[in-house]
C-alpha positions in Angstrom: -13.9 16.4 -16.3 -14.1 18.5 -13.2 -15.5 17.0 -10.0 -18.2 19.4 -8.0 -21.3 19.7 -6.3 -23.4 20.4 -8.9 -26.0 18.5 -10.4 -26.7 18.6 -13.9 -30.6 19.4 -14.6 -31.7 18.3 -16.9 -29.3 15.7 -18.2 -29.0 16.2 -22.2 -29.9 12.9 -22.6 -32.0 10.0 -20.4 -29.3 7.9 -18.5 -26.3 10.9 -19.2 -25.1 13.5 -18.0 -24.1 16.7 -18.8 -20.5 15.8 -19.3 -20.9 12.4 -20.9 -20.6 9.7 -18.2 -23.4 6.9 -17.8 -25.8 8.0 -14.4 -27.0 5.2 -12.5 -30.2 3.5 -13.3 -32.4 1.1 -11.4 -31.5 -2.6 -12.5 -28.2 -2.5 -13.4 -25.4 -4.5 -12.6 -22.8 -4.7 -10.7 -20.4 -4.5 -13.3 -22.2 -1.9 -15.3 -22.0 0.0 -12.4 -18.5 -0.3 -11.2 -17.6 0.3 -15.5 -19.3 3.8 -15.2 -17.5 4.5 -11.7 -14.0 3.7 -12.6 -14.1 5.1 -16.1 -15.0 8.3 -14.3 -12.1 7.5 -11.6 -9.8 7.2 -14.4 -10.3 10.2 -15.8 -9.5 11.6 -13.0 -6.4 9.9 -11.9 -7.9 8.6 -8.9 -7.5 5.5 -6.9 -9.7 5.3 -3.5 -13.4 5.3 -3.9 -16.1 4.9 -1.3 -19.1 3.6 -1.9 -22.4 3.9 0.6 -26.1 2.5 0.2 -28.4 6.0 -0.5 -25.4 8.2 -1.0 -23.4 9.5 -3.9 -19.6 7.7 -5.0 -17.2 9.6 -2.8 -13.4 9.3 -4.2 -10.1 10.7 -2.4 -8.3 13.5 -4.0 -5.3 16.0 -3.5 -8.5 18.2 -2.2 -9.8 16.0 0.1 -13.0 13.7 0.0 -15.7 14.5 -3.4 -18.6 13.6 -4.2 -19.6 12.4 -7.9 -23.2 13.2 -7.6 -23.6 13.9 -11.1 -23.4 10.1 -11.5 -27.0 9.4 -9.4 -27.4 7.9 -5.9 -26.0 4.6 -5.4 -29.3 2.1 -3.6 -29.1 -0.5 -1.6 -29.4 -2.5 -4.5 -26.8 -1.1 -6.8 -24.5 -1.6 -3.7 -25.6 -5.1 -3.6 -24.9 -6.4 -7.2 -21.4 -4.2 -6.9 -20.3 -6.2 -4.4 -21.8 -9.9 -5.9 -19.7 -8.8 -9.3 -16.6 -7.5 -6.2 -17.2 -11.3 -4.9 -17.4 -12.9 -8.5 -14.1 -11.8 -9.4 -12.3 -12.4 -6.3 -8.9 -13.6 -6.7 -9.2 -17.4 -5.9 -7.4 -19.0 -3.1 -6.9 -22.6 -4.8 -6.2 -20.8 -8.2 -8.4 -23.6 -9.6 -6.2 -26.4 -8.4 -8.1 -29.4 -7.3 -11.3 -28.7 -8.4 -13.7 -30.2 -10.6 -16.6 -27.8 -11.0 -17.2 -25.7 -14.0 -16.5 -22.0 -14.2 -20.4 -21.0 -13.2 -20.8 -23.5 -10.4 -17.8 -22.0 -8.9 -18.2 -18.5 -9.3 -22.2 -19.4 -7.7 -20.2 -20.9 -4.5 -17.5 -18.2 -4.3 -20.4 -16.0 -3.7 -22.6 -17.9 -1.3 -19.7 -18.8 0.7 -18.6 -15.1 0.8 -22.0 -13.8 1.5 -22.4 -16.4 4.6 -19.3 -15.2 5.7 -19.7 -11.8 5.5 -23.1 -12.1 7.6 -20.9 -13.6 10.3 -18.3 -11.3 10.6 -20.2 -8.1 9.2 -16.8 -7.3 7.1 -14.6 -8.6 4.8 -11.1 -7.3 3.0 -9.6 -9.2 0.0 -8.6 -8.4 -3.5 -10.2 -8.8 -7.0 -9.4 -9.2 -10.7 -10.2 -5.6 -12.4 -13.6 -5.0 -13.8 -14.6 -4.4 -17.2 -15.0 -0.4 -18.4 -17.0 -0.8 -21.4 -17.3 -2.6 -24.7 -13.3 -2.1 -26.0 -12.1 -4.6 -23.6 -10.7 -1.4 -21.4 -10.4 -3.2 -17.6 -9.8 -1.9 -14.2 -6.5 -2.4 -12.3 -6.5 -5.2 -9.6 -8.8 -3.8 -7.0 -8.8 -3.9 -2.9 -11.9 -4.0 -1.3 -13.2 -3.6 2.2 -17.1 -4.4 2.5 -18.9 -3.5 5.6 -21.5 -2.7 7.6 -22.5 0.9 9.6 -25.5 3.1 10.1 -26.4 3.7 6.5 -26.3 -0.5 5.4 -23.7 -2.1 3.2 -20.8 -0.2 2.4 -17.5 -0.8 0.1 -14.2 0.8 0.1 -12.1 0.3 -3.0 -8.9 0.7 -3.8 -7.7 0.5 -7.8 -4.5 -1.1 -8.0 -1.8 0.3 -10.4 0.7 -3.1 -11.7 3.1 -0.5 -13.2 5.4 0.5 -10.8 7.1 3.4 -10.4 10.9 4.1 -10.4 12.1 5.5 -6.8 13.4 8.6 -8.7 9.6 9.0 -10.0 8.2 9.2 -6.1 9.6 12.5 -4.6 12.6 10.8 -2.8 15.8 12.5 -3.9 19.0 10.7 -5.8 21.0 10.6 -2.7 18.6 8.4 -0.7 17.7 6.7 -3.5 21.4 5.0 -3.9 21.5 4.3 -0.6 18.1 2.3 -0.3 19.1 0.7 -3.4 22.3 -0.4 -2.1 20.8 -1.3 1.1 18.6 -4.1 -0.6 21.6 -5.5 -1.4 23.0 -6.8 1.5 23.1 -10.5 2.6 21.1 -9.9 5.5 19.2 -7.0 8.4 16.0 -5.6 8.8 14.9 -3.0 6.5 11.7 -0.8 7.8 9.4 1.4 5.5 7.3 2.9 7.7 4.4 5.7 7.9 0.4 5.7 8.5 -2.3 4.4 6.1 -1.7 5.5 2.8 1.3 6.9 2.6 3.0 5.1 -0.1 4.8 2.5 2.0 3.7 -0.4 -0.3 4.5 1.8 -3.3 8.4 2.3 -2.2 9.0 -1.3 -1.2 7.3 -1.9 -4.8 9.6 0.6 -6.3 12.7 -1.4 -4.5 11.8 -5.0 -5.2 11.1 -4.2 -8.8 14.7 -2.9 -9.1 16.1 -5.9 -7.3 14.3 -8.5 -9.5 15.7 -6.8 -12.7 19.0 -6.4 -11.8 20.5 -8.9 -9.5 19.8 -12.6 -8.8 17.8 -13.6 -6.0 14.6 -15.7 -4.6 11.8 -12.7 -3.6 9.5 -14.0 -1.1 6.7 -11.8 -0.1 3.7 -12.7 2.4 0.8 -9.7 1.9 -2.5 -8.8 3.0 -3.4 -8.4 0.2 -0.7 -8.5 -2.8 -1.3 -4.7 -3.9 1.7 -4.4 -6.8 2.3 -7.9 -9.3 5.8 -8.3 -10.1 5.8 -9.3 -13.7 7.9 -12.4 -14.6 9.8 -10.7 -17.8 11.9 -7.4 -17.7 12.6 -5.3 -21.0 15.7 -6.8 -22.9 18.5 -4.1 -22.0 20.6 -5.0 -25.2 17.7 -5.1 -27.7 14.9 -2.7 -27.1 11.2 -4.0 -27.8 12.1 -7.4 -26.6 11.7 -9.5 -23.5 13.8 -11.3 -21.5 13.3 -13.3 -18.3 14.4 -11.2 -15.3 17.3 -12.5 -13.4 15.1 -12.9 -9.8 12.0 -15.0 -8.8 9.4 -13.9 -6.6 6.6 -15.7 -5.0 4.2 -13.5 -4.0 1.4 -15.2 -1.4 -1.8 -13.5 -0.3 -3.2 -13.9 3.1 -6.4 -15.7 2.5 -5.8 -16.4 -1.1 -2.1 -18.3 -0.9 -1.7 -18.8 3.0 -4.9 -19.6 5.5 -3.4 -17.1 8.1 -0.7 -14.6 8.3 1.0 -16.8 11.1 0.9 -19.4 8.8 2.7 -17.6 6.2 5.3 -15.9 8.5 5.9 -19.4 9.9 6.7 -21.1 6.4 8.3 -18.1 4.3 11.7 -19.6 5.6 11.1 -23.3 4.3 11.1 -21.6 0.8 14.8 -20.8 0.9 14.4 -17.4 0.4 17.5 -14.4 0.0 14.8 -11.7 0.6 12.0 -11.9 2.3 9.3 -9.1 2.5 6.2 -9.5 4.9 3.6 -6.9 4.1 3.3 -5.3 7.8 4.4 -6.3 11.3 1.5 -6.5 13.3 2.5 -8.1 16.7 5.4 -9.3 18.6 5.5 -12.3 16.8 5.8 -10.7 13.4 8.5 -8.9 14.9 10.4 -11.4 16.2 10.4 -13.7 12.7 11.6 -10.7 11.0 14.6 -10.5 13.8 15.4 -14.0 13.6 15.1 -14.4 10.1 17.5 -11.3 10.1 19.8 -12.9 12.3 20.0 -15.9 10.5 21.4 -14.3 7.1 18.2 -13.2 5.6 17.6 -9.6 4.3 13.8 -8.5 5.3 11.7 -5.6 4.4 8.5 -4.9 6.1 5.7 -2.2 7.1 5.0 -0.3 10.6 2.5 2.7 10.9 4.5 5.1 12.3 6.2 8.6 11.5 9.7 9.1 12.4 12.9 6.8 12.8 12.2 7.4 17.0 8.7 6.7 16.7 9.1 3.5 15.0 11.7 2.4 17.6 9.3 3.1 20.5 6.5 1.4 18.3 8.6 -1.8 18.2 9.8 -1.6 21.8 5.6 -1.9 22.9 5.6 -4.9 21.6 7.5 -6.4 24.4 7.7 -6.3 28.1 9.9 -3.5 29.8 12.2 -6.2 31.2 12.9 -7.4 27.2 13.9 -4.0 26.3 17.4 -4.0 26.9 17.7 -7.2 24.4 15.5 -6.1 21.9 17.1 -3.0 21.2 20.7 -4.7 21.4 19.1 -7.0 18.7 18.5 -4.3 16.6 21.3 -2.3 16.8 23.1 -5.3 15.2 20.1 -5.9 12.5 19.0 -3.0 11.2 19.9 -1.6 7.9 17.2 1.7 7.5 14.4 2.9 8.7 12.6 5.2 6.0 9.8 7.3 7.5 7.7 8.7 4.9 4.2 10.5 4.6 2.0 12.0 1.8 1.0 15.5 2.0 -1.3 17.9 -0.4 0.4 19.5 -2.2 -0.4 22.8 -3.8 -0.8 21.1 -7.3 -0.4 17.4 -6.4 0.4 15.2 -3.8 3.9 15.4 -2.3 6.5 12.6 -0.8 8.0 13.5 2.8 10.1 10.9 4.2 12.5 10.8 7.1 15.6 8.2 6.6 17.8 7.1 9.3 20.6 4.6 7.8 22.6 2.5 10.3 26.2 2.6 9.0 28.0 3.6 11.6 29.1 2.9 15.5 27.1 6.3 16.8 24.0 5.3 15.6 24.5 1.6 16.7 25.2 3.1 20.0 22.3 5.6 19.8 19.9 2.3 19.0 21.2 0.3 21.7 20.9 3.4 24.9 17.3 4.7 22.9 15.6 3.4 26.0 17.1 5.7 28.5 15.9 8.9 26.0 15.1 9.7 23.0 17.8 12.7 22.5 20.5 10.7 21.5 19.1 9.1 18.1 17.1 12.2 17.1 20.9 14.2 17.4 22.1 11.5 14.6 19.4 11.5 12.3 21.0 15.3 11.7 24.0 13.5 11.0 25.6 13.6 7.2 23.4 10.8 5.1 20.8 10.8 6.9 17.3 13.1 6.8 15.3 14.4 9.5 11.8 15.0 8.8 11.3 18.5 9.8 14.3 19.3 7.7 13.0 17.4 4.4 9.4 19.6 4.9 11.3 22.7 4.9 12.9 21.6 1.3 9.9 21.1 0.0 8.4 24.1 1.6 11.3 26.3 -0.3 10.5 24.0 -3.3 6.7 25.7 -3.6 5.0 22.4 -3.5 3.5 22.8 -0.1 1.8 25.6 1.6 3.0 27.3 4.8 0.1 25.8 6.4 0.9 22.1 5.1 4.3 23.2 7.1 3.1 24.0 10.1 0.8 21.0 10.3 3.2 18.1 9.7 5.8 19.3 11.4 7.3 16.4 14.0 8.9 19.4 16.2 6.1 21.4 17.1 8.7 23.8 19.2 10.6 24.7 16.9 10.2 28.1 15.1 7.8 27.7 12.2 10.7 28.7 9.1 
């Protein structure tokens, strides 16, 4: 099925369209419409849908933003029962524990209590169970939803989920890197970044990491998210006899801000009650997050987390804001001494799909220490080691895939991080 502008008059048959998908009708529900919208979605391999009272569904592609206005308008009513059925399937906080009421009576609270709420705060993020796609029992992935309010009334930005993760070999980042992140995660302890803007696969890589770690080596996962986008599964495939299941050799506890832990303070303040080995907090957000990812670095525990930045000296400058000017000097001693990687990555369109950039800086040796430590007196220094052996610069990783076909000259020119550089 191809996505367009076109509308299809007259539809072959009342409440179809031309190519077979459901149109919306007045009066159905939520999760009739949300089945007709993410069957469409998965024909099309896509993840991020927005949805707007009085407009068409608008999903993200390789092309850009496009509209599926072959499927009818959404009203303000369609938009209300999508989010009820968004609300009714919300992933509890309390998982059930404690509570006495049945299934109905607390599905009917969920969504007055989330409906008061959202008139208070005129938005609300959190995560769902995935939605039925017809009579064969076919669901949705885990969704994430932002619901909101702007100039055209209520309206809902949804992410589907994908459970199956991805091998790092399978996302674009090339074998070399891909050992050395691996045997980065195995250290007893530092501070390991993945970093880049809004959807640019950061979750996706420390997925692709963590998933490796739990099925080969022994360790207590701890993760603190907001919201848990990838599940970690509890079983791994039997390596000795194929078709069977085994129980995989790590643990993770996964918590969800809002669902698990009140607050993110709360659950950066008691992920290190849990004894964890490894500890992963979703994104660092403020000084505070910062610093329990340095301590708990310091203090023998290896930690993964999220900035949105581009570029190994971005993201050093980005952490560096977070304190005063007179704190500098320590901070960046601190991480000299902490850090394991920071891997810099970003998601281009590509001239058939999507396409994996990534910058990696690894700190393994005394010059780029040293280049950490003096960053505050100039940049120069740490962008010269990054075009050391083992690690990749950015602009240098564009212009492999440039030679590689998968981007255009344009794409190029456009995400360069050197702008003065010559443009080959």
């Amino acid at each position: 099925m191809s996505v367009s502008a076109t509308t299809f008059e007259p539809p072959p048959l009342p409440g179809r369209t031309a190519t077979g998908a459901a149109r919306f009708v007045a009066g159905m529900s939520g999760r009739d419409l949300l089945g007709i919208i993410f069957r469409v979605c998965r024909e099309l391999t896509v993840s991020d849908i927005q949805m707007r009272a009085s407009r068409p569904v608008y999903i993200h592609t390789n092309k850009g933003m496009e509209k599926l206005d072959y499927l009818g308008i959404l009203s303000p009513l369609h938009l209300d029962e999508i989010l009820k059925e968004l609300i009714s399937n919300r992933e509890s906080g309390s998982h059930g524990f404690g509570m006495d009421q049945s299934i109905d009576q607390r599905v009917d609270e969920k969504i007055q209590l989330a409906i008061a709420d959202f008139a208070k705060s005129r938005v609300a993020d959190f995560s769902c169970d995935g939605i039925p796609m017809g009579e064969n029992g076919e669901r949705s992935g885990r969704l994430r939803i932002q619901a909101h309010l702007s100039s055209s009334g209520l309206g809902i930005t949804c992410r589907i989920l994908n459970d199956s993760i991805p091998e790092l070999e399978a996302l674009g980042i090339d074998p070399d890197t891909t050992t050395t992140l691996r045997h980065c995660v195995l250290k007893r302890a530092g501070l390991c970044l993945v970093t880049g803007p809004t959807g640019s696969g950061k979750s996706t890589t420390l997925a692709s990491l963590m998933d490796w770690l739990r099925r080969h080596h022994c360790k207590h996962i701890v993760t603190v998210e907001d919201p848990i986008e990838y599940q970690y599964p509890d079983e791994m495939d039997d390596p000795e006899y194929p078709g069977h299941s085994i129980p995989s050799p790590s643990i993770i506890t996964q918590q969800e801000v809002g669902r698990d832990v009140h607050s993110y303070r709360q659950g950066l303040k008691d992920v290190l009650r849990k004894a964890p080995h490894v500890i992963l907090l979703g994104e660092i957000r403020d000084r505070e997050a910062m610093e329990t990812c340095m301590e708990a670095a310091q203090t023998g525990h290896l930690v993964l987390s999220t900035l949105h930045t581009t570029g190994a000296v971005k993201t050093i400058g980005r952490i560096l804001e977070l304190y005063p000017k007179e704190n500098h000097s320590a901070v960046l001693s601190r991480l000299a001494e902490i850090l394991i990687f920071i891997h810099s990555q970003g998601l281009l369109a590509g001239i058939q799909r999507r396409v994996l950039t990534y910058e990696f800086l690894h700190n393994n040796d005394d010059a780029i220490s040293s280049a950490i430590t003096n960053y505050d007196g100039g940049a120069r220094s740490l962008e010269d080691v990054i075009r050391r052996t083992g690690n990749i610069e950015w602009d240098t990783n564009l212009r492999r895939i440039l030679k590689r076909g998968l981007i255009t000259h344009e794409t190029f020119i456009n995400a360069r991080m050197n702008r003065n550089d010559d443009e080959t």
